[in-house]
PDB file as gemmi writes it, atoms N, CA and C in Angstrom:
CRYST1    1.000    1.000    1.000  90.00  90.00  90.00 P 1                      
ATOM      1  N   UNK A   1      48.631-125.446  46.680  1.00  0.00           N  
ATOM      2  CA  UNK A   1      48.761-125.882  45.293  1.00  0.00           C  
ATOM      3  C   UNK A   1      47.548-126.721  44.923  1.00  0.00           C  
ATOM      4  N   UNK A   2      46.903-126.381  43.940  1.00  0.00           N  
ATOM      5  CA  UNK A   2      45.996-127.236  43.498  1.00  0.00           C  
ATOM      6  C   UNK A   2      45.943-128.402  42.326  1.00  0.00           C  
ATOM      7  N   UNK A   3      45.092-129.053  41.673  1.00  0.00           N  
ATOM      8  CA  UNK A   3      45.146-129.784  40.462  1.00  0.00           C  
ATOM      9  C   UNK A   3      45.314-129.082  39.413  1.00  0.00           C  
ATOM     10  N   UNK A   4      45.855-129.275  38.206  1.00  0.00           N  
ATOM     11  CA  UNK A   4      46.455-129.207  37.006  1.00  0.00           C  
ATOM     12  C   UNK A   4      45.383-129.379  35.701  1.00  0.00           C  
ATOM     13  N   UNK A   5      43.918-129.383  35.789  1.00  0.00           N  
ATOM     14  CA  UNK A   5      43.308-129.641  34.372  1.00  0.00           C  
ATOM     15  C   UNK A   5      43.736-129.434  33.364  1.00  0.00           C  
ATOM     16  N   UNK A   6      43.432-130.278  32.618  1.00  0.00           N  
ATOM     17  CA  UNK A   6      43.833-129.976  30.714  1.00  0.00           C  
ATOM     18  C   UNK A   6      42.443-129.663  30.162  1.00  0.00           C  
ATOM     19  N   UNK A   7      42.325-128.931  29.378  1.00  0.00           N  
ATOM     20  CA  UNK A   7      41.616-128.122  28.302  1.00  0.00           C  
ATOM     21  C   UNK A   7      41.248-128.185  27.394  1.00  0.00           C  
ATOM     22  N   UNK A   8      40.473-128.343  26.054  1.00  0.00           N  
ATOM     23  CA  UNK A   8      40.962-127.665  25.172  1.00  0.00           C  
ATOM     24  C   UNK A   8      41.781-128.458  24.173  1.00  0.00           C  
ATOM     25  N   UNK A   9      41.319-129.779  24.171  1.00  0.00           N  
ATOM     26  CA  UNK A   9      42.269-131.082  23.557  1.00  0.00           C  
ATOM     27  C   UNK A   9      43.581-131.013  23.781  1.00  0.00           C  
ATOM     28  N   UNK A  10      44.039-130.539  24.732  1.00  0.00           N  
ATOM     29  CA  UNK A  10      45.487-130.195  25.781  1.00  0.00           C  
ATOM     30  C   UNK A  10      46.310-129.025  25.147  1.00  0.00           C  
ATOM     31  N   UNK A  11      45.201-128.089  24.908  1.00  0.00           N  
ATOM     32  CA  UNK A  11      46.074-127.013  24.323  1.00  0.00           C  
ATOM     33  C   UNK A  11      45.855-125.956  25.466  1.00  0.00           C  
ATOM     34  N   UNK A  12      45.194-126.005  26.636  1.00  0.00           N  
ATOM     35  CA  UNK A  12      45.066-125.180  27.674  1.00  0.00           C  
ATOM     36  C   UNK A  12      45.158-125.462  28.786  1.00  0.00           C  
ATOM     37  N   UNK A  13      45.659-125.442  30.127  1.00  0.00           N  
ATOM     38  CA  UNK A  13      45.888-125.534  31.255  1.00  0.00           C  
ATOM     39  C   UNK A  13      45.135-124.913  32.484  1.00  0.00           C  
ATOM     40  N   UNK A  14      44.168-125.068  33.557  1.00  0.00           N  
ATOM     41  CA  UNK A  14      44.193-124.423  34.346  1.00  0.00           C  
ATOM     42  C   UNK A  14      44.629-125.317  35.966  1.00  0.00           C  
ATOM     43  N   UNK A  15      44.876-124.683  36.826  1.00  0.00           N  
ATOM     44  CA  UNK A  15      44.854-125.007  38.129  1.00  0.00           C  
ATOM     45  C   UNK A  15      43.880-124.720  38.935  1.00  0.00           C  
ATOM     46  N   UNK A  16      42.817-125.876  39.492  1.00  0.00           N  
ATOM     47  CA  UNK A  16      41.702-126.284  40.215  1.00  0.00           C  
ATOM     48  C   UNK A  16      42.096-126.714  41.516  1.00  0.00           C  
ATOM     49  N   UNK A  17      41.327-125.617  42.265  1.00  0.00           N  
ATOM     50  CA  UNK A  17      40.656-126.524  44.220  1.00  0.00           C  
ATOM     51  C   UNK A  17      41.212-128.042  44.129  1.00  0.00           C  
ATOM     52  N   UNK A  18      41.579-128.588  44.604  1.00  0.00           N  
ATOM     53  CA  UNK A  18      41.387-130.397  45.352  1.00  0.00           C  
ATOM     54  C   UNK A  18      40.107-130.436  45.483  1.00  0.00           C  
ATOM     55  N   UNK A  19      39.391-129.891  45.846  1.00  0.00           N  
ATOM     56  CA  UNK A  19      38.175-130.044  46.332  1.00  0.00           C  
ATOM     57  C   UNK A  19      37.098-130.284  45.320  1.00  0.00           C  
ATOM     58  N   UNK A  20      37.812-129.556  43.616  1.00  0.00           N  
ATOM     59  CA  UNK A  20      36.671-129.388  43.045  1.00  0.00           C  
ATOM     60  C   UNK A  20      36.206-130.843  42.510  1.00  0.00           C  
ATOM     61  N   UNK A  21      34.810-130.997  42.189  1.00  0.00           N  
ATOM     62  CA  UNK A  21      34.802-132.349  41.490  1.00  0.00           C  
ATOM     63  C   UNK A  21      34.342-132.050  39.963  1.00  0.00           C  
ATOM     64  N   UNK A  22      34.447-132.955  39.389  1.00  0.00           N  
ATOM     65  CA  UNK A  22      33.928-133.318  37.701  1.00  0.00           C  
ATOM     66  C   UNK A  22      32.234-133.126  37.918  1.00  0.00           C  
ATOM     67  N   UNK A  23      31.842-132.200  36.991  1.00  0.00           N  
ATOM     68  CA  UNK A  23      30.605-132.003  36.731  1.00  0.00           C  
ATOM     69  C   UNK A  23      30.072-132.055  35.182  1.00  0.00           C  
ATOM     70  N   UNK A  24      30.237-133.804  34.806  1.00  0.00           N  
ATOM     71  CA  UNK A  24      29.981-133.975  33.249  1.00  0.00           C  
ATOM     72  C   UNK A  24      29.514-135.572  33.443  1.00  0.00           C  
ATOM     73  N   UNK A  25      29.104-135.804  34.784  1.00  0.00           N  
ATOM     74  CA  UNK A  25      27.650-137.129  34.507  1.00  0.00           C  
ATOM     75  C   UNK A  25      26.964-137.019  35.944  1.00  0.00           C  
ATOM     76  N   UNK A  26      26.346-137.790  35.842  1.00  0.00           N  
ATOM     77  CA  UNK A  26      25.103-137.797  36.970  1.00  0.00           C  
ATOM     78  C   UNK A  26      24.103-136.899  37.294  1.00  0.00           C  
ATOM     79  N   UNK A  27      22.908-136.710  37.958  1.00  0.00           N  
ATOM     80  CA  UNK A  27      22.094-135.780  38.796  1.00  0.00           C  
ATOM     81  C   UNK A  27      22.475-134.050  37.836  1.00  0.00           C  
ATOM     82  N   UNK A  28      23.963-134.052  38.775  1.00  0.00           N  
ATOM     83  CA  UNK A  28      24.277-132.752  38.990  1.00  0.00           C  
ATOM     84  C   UNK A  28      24.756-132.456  37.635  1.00  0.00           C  
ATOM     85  N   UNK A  29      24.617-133.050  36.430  1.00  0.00           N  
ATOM     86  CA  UNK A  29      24.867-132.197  35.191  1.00  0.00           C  
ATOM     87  C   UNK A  29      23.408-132.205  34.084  1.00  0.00           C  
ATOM     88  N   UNK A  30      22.777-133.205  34.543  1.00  0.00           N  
ATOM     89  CA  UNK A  30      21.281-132.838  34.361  1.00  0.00           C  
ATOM     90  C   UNK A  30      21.065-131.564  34.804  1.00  0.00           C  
ATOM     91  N   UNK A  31      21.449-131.151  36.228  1.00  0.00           N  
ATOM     92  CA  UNK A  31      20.837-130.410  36.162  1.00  0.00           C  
ATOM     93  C   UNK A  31      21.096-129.038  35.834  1.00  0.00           C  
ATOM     94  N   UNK A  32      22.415-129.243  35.424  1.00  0.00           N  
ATOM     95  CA  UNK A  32      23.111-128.519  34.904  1.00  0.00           C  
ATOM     96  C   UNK A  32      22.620-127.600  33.297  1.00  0.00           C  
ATOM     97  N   UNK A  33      22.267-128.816  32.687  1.00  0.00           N  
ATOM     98  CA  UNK A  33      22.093-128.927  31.364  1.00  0.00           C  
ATOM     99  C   UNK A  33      20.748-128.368  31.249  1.00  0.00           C  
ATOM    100  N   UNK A  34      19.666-128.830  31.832  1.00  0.00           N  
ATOM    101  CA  UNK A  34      18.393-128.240  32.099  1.00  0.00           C  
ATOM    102  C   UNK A  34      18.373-126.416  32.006  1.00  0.00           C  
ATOM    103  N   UNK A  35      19.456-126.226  33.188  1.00  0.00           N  
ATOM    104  CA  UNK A  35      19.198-125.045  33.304  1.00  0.00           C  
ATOM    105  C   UNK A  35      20.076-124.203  31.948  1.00  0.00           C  
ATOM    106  N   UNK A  36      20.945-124.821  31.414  1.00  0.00           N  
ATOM    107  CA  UNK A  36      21.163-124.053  30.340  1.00  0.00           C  
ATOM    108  C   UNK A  36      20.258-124.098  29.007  1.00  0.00           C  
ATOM    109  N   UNK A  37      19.421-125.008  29.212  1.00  0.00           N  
ATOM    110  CA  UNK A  37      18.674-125.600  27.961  1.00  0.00           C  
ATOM    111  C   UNK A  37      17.280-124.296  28.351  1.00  0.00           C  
ATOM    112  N   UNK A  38      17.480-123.665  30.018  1.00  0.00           N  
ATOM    113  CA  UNK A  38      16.068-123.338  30.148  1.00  0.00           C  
ATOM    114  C   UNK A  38      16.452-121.794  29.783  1.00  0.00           C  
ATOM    115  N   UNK A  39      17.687-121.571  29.915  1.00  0.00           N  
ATOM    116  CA  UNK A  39      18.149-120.115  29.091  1.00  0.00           C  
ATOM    117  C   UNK A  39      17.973-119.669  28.348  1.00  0.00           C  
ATOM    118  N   UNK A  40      18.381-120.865  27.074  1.00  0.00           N  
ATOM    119  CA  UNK A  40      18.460-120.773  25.674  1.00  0.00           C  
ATOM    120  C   UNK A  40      17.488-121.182  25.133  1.00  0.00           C  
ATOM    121  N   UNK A  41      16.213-121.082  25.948  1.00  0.00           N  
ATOM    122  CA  UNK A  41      14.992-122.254  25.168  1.00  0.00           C  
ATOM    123  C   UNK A  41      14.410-121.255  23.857  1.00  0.00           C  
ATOM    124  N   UNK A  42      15.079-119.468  23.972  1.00  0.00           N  
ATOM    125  CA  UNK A  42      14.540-118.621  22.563  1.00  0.00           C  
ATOM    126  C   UNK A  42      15.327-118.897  21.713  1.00  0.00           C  
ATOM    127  N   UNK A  43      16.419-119.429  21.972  1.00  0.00           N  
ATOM    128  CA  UNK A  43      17.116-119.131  20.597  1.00  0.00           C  
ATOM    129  C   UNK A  43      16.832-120.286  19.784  1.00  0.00           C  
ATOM    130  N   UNK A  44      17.322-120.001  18.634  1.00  0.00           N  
ATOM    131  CA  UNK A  44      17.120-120.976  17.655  1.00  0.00           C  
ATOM    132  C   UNK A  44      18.644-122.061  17.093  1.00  0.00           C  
ATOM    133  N   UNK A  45      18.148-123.149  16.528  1.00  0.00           N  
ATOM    134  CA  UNK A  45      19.476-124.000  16.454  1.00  0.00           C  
ATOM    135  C   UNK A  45      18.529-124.279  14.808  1.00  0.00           C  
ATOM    136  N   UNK A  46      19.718-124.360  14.021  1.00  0.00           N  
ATOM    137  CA  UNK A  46      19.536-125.221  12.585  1.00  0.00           C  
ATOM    138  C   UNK A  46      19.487-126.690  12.726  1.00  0.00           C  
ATOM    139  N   UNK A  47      18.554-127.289  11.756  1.00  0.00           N  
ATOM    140  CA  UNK A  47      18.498-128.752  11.777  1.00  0.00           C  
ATOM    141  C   UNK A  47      18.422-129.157   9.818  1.00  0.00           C  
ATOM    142  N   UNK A  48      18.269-130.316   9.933  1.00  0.00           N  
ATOM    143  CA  UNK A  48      17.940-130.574   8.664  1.00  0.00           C  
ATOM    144  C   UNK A  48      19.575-130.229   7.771  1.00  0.00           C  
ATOM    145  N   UNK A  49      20.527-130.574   8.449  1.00  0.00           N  
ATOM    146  CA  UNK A  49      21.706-129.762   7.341  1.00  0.00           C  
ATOM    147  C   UNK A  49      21.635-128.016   7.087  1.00  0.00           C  
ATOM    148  N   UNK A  50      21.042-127.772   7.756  1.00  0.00           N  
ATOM    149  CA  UNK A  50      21.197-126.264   8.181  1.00  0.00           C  
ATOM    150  C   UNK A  50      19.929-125.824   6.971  1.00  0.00           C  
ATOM    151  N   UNK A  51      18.870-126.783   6.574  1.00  0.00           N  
ATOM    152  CA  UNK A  51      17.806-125.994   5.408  1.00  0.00           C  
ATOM    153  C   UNK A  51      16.451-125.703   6.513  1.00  0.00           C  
ATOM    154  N   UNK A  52      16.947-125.884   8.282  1.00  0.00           N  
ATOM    155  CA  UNK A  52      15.861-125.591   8.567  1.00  0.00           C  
ATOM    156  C   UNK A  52      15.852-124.918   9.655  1.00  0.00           C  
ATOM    157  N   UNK A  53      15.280-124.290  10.433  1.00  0.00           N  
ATOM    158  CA  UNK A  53      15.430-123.684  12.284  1.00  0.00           C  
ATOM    159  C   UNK A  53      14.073-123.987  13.197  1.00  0.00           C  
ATOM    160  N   UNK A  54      14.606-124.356  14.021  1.00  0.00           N  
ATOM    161  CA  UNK A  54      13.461-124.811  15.635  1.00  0.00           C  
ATOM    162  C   UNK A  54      13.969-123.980  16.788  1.00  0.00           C  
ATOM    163  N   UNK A  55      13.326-123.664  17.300  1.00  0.00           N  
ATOM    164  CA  UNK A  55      13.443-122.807  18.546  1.00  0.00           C  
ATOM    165  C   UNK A  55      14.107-123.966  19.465  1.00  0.00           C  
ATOM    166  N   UNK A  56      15.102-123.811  20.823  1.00  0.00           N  
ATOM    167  CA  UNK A  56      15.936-124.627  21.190  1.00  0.00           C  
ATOM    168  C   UNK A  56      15.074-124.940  22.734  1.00  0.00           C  
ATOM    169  N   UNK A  57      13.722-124.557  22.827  1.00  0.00           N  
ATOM    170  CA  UNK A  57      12.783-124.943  23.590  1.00  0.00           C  
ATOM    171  C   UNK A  57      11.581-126.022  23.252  1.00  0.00           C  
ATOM    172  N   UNK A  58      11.773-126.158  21.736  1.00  0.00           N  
ATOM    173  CA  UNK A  58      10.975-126.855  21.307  1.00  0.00           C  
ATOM    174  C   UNK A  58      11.511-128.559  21.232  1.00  0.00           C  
ATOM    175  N   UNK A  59      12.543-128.343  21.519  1.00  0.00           N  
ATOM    176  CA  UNK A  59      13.480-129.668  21.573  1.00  0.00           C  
ATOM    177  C   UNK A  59      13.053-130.490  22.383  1.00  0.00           C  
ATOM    178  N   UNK A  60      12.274-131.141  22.652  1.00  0.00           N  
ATOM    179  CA  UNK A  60      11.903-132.613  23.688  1.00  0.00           C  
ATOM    180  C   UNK A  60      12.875-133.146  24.162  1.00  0.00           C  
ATOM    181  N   UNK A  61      12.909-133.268  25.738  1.00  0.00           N  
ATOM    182  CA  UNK A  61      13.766-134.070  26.375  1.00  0.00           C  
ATOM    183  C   UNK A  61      14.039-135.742  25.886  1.00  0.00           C  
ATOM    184  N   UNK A  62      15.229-135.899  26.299  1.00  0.00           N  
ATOM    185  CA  UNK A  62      15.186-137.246  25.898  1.00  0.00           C  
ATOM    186  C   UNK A  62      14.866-138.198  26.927  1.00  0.00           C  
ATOM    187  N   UNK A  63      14.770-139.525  26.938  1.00  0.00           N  
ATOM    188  CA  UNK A  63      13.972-140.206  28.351  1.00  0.00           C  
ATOM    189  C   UNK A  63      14.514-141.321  27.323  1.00  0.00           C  
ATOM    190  N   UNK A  64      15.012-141.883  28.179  1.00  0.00           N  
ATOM    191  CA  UNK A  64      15.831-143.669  28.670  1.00  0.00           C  
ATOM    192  C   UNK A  64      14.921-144.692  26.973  1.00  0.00           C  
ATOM    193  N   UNK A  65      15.856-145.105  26.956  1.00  0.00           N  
ATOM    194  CA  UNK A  65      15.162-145.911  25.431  1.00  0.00           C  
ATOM    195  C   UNK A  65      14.694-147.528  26.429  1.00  0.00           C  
ATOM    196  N   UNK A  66      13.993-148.043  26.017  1.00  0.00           N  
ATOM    197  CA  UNK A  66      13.363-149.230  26.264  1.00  0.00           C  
ATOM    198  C   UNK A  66      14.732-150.480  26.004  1.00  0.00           C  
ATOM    199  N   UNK A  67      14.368-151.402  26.889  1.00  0.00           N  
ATOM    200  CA  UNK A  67      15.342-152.559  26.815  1.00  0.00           C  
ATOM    201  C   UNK A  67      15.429-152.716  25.729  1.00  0.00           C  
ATOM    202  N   UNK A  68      16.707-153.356  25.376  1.00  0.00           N  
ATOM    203  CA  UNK A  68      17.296-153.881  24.135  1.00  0.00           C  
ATOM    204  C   UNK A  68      17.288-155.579  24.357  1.00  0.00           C  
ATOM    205  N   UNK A  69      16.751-156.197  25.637  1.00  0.00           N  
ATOM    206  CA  UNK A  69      17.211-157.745  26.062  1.00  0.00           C  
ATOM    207  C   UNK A  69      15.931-158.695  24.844  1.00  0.00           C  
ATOM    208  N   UNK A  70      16.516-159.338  24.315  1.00  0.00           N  
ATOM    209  CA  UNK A  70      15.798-160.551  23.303  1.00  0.00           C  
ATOM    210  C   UNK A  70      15.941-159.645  22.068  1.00  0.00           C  
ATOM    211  N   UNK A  71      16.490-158.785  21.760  1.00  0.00           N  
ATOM    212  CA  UNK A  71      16.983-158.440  20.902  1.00  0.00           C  
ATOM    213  C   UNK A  71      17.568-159.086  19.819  1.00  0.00           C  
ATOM    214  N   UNK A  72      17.841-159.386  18.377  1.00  0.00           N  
ATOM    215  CA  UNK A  72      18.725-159.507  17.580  1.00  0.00           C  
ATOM    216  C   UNK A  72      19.924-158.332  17.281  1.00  0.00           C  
ATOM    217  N   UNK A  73      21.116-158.816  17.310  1.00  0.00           N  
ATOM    218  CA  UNK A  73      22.166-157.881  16.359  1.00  0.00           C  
ATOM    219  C   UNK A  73      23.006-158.159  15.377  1.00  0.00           C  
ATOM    220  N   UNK A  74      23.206-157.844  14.356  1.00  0.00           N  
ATOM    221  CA  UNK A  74      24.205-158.057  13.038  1.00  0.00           C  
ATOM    222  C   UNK A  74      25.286-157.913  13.624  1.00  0.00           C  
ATOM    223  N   UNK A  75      26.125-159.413  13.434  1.00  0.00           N  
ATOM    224  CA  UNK A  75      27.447-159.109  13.326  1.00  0.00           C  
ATOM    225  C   UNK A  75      28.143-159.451  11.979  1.00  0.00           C  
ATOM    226  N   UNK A  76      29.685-159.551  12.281  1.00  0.00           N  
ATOM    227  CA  UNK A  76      30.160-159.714  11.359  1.00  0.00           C  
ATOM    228  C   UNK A  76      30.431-158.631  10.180  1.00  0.00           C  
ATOM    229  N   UNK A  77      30.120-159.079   8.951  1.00  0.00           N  
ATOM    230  CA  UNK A  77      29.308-158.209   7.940  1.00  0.00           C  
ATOM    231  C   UNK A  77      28.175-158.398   7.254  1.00  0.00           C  
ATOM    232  N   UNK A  78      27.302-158.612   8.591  1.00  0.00           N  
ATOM    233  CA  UNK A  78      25.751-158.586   8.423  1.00  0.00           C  
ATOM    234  C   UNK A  78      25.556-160.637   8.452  1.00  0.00           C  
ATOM    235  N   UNK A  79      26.420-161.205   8.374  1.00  0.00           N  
ATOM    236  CA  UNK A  79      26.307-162.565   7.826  1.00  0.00           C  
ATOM    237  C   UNK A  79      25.883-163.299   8.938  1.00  0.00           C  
ATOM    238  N   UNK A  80      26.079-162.469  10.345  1.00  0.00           N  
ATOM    239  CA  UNK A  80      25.932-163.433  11.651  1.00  0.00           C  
ATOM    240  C   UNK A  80      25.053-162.537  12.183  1.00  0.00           C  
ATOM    241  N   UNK A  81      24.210-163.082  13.271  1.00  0.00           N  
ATOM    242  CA  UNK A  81      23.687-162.474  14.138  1.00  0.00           C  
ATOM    243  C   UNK A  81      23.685-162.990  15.399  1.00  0.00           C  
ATOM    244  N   UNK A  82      23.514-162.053  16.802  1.00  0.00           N  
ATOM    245  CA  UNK A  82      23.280-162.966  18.396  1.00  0.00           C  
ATOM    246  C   UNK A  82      22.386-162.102  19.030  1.00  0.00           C  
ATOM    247  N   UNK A  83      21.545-162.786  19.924  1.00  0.00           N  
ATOM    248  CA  UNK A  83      20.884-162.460  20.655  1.00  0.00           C  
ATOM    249  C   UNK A  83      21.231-161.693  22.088  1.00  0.00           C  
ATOM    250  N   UNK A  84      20.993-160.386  22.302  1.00  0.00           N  
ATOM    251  CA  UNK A  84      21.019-159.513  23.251  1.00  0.00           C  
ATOM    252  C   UNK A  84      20.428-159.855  24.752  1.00  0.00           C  
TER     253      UNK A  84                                                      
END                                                                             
């Protein structure tokens, strides 16, 4: 007997290995994602509210945003702020 996944915002069911693991963070869905990104790099995706198209190879990886530390942020409703 295996595990029970839900689906499908729990409208689908399957039964999974024990063994299997979650492949939706780390390493192994990079590299996951890569290789589907390196599939689909002809096709095209709409942008702009759909008034425009880019090839889905032309898409630049994304790479880690720079510290946020000494930062300002709005709180409140805009009336306060604290330092990050």
């Amino acid at each position: 007997m295996g595990i029970i996944r839900i689906g499908g915002r729990g409208t689908s069911k399957r039964v999974v290995d024990e063994n299997e693991q979650s492949n939706w963070t780390g390493p192994a869905f990079k590299q996951y994602s890569e290789a589907k990104k390196e599939a689909a790099k002809d096709q095209y995706i709409s942008t702009g509210r759909g008034t425009a198209k880019i090839k889905f190879g032309d898409v630049s990886s994304s790479t880690s945003t720079a510290s946020t530390k000494g930062m300002w942020v709005g709180t409140g409703r805009g009336t306060g702020r604290r330092k990050l």
